[in-house]
C-alpha positions in Angstrom: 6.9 -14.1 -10.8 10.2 -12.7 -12.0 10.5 -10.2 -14.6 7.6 -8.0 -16.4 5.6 -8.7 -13.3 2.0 -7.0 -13.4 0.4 -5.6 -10.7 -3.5 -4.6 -9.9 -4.3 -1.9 -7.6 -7.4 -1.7 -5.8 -7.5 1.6 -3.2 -10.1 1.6 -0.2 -10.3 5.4 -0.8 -11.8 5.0 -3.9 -13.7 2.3 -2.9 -15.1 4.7 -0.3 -16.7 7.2 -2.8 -18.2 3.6 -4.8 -15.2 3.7 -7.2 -12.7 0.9 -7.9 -8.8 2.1 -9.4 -7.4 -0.9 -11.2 -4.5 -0.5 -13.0 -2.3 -2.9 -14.7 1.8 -1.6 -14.9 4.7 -3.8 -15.7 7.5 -4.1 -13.3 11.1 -2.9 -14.0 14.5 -3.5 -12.2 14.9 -0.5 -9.8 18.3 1.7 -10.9 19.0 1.7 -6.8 18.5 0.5 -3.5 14.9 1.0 -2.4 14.3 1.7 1.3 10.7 1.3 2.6 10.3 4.5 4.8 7.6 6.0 3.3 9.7 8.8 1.5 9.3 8.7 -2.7 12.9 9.6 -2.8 14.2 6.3 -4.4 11.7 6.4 -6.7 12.5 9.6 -8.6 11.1 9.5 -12.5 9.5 6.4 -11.6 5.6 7.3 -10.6 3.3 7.9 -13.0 -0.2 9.1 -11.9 -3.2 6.6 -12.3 -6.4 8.3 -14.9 -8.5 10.0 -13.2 -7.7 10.2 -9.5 -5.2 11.8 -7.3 -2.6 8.9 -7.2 0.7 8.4 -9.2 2.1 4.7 -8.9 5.4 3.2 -9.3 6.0 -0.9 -9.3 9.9 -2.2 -9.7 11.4 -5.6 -8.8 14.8 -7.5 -8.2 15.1 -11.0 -8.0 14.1 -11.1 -4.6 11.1 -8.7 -4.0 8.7 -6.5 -5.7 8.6 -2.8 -4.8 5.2 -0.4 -5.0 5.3 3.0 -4.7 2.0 5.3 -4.5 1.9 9.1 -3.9 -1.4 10.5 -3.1 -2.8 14.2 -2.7 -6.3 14.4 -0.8 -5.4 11.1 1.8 -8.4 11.5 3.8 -9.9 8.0 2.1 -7.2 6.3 3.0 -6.7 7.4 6.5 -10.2 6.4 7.6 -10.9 3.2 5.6 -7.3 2.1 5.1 -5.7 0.6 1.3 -5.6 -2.7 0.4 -2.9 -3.5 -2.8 -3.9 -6.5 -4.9 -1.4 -8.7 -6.9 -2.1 -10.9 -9.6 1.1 -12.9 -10.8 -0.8 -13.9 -13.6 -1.6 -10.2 -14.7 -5.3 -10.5 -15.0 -7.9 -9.2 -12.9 -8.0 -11.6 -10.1 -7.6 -10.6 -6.3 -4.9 -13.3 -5.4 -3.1 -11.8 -3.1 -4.0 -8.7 -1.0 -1.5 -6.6 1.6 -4.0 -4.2 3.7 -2.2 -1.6 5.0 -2.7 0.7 6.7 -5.8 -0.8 8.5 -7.5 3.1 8.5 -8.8 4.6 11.5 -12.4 3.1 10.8 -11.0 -0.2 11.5 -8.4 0.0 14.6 -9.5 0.4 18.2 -9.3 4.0 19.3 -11.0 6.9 21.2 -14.0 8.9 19.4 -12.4 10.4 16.1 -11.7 14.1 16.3 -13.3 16.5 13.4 -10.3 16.0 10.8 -10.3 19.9 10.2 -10.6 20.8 14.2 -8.1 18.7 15.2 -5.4 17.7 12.5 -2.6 17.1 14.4 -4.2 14.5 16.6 -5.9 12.7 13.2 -2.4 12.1 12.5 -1.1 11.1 16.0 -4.1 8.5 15.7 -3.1 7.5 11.7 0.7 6.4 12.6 -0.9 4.6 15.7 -2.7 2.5 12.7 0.2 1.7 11.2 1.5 -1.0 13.4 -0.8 -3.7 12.0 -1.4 -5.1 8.6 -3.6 -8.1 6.9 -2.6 -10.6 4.3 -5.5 -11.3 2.1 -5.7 -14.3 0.1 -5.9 -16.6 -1.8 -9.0 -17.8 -0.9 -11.8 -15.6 -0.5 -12.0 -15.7 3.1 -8.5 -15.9 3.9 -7.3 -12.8 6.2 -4.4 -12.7 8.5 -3.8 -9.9 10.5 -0.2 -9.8 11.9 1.6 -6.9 13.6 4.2 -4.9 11.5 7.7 -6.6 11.0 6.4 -10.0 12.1 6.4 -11.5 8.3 10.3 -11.8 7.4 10.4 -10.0 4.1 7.2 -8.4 3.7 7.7 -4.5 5.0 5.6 -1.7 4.7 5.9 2.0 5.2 3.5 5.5 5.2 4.8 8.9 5.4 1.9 12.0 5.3 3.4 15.2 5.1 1.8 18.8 3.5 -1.5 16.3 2.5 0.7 14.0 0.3 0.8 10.5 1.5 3.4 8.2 0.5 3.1 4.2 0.4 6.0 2.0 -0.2 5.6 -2.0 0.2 8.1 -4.6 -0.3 6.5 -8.1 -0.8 9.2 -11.4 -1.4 8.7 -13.1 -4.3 9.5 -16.2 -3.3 9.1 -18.7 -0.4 11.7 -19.7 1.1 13.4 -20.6 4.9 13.9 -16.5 5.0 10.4 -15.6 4.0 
């Protein structure tokens, strides 16, 4: 799972609305450091938007890790029901291995929701408090792992929502070793 690695993409906001985004990119080497802090900064001329919806996706990798990248106007979908990333090594269609992250709002423990357009602010208070947990998916059907954030060595995820634009970055290993 080195080079011209193809990814699938599967968003719980779409899946929401009863739509499914796949989309099949190619990985390329990044031309710098990429920092997972939920910034689109290191990925400058490297997102390209997905047909028909509101989300551009970049997808690099070194020989180490595999970086995504996903910018997304309207994030509402994502807030409540949370995003799961699906990766095939094999570039076909098949769910093999699944980060879910963030969880969504839907699926934490928390007080009653607020209206999103009352009370904004406190929607997001509530979002980042969603962000400290994540699931592993796969590769079985019924395998799910939820861990807290940071507690897989090498696996790192990060969300940033500013001005309605949410960014996404993950870093998965590639391979499995005493480190990962």
């Amino acid at each position: 799972m080195k080079r011209g690695i193809i990814m699938l993409l599967s968003t719980a906001c779409f899946c929401a609305a009863g739509v499914e985004a796949k989309e099949k990119r190619i990985s390329e080497r990044p031309t710098g450091e990429i920092t997972i802090d939920g910034a689109a900064t290191d990925w400058a001329g490297a997102l390209s938007g997905i047909k028909d919806s509101p989300v551009s996706l970049g997808i690099r990798n070194d020989d180490a890790y595999l970086y995504v990248c996903l910018s997304m106007d309207r994030p509402m979908g994502v807030m409540m029901s949370g995003m799961t990333v699906w990766f095939d090594p094999d570039g076909g269609g098949d769910r093999t291995l699944g980060v879910r992250f963030p969880l969504g709002l839907r699926n934490v423990d928390h007080p009653p929701l607020p209206e999103p357009d009352r009370n904004r602010e406190k929607m997001r208070e509530m979002f980042v408090e969603s962000l400290r947990e994540m699931e592993i998916l796969g590769p079985d059907k019924d395998d799910r792992r939820e861990i807290r954030h940071g507690d897989l060595p090498g696996l790192e995820a990060a969300v940033n929502l500013a001005d309605d634009v949410l960014v996404y970055e993950l870093r998965i290993p590639l391979h499995t070793d005493a480190a990962h």
